[in-house]
N, C-alpha and C positions, 0 to 999 in steps of 0.2 A: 504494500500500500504506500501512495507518494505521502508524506507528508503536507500536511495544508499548507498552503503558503511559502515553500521553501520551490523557489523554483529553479535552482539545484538538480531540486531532484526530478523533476518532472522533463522526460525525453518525450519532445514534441518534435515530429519531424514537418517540414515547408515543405511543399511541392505541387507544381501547375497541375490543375486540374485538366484532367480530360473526358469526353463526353460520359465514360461508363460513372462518373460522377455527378452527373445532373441530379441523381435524386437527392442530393447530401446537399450539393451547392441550393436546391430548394428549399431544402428542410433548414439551409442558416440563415434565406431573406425570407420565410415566415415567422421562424423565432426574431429576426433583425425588425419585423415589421408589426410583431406584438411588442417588443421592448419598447419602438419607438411609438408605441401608441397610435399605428396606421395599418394595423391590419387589412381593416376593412378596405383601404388602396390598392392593398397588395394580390395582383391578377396573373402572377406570373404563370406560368406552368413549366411542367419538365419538355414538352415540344416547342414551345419558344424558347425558351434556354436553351436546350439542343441545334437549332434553328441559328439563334442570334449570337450565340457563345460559338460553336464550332462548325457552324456549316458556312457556305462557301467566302462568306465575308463577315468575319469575327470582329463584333463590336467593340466586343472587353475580351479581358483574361481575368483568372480568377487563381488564385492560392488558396492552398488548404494548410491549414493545420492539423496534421493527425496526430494522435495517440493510442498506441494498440489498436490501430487498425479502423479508430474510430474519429470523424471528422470533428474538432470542437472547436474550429473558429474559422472566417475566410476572411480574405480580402479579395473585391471587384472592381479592376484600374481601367482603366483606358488612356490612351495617348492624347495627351492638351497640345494647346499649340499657344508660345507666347509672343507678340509681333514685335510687342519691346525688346525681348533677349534674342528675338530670332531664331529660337529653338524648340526645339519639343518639350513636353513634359510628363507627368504624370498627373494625372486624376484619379485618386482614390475616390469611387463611387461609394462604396461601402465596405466599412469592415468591424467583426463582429465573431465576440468570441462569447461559447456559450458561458453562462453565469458561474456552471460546475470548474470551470477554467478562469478567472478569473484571477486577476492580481497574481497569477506566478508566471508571468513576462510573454503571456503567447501575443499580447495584441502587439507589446515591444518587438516582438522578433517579428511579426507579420509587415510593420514599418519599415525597420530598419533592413526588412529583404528590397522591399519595394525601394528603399532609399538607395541601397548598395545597386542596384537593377538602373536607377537616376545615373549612379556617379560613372557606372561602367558605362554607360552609351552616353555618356555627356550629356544627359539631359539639364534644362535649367532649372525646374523647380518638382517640389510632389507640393501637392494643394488637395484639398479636401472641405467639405462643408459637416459643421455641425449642428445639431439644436440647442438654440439659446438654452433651454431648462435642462441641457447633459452635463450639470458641474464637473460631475466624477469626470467624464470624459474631454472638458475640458480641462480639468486640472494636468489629467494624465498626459495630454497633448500639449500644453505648455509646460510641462516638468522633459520633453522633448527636447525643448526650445523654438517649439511652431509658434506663431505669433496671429492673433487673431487678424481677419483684415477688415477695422473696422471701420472705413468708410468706401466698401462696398456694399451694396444690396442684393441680393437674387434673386431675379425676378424668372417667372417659369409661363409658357405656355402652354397645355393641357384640355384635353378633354374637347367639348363645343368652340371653346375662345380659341384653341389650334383651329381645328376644321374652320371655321369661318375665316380664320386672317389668311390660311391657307389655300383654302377654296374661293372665297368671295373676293379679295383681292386681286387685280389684275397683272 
């Protein structure tokens, strides 16, 4: 048995996900999408993910964290692009480790893969969005050294207000 919180002792292995994973990468953006209080959002399926993750033009990638065989946290990035540095970057879409995993370093290694992934291809920055009410998870993200960026806003288009600017628009 790992001891709680010694994360020492806890072997967590990284590695890219591939399609025979869909069901796992599901099952971390339904827990990801009860934590954040948006279940009811969340419409994904394991054939869109199969689809949009690894058929013929992959949107994102995704990492796993395992343990004994068993999935307990991912991160889903995709390639930014920034005009000012003129380079690529990372977008961390999502990452999310389950509660049983928590505080013994899996969300740290899940970064700093994605960070080391940055520094090997030259990338300019990893960016990422989070929710004002995630203290924990913002503490844990400035004990990093990420720095909030607080005078932007995100704004999203979704659902009807897409279709119509999309459609109606000439």
């Amino acid at each position: 048995m790992t001891p709680a919180g010694d994360p020492a002792a806890v072997v967590v292995v990284l590695r890219d996900a591939t399609d025979r994973d869909v069901p796992d990468i599901l099952r971390c953006i339904r827990a990801l999408a009860e934590y954040e209080r948006l279940a009811n959002e969340c419409v994904a399926t394991e054939a869109r993910l199969r689809e949009t993750l690894f058929g013929a033009d992959p949107a994102a990638s995704v990492v796993l964290a395992v343990q004994n065989l068993e999935v307990v946290g991912f991160a889903l990035w995709f390639r930014s692009y920034s005009t000012f540095l003129a380079r690529p970057g990372i977008y961390l879409e999502d990452l999310f480790v389950f509660p049983s995993h928590r505080g013994l370093g899996v969300g740290r290694r899940l970064l700093a893969h994605l960070a080391r992934r940055a520094v090997e291809r030259d990338l300019g920055r990893l960016e990422w969005a989070v929710l004002d009410w995630n203290v924990e998870a913002i503490r844990f993200y400035e004990s990093l050294g990420a720095v909030p960026m607080a005078d932007w806003t995100t704004f999203r288009l979704t659902g009807d207000a897409l279709e119509a600017l999309g459609v109606g628009s000439g």
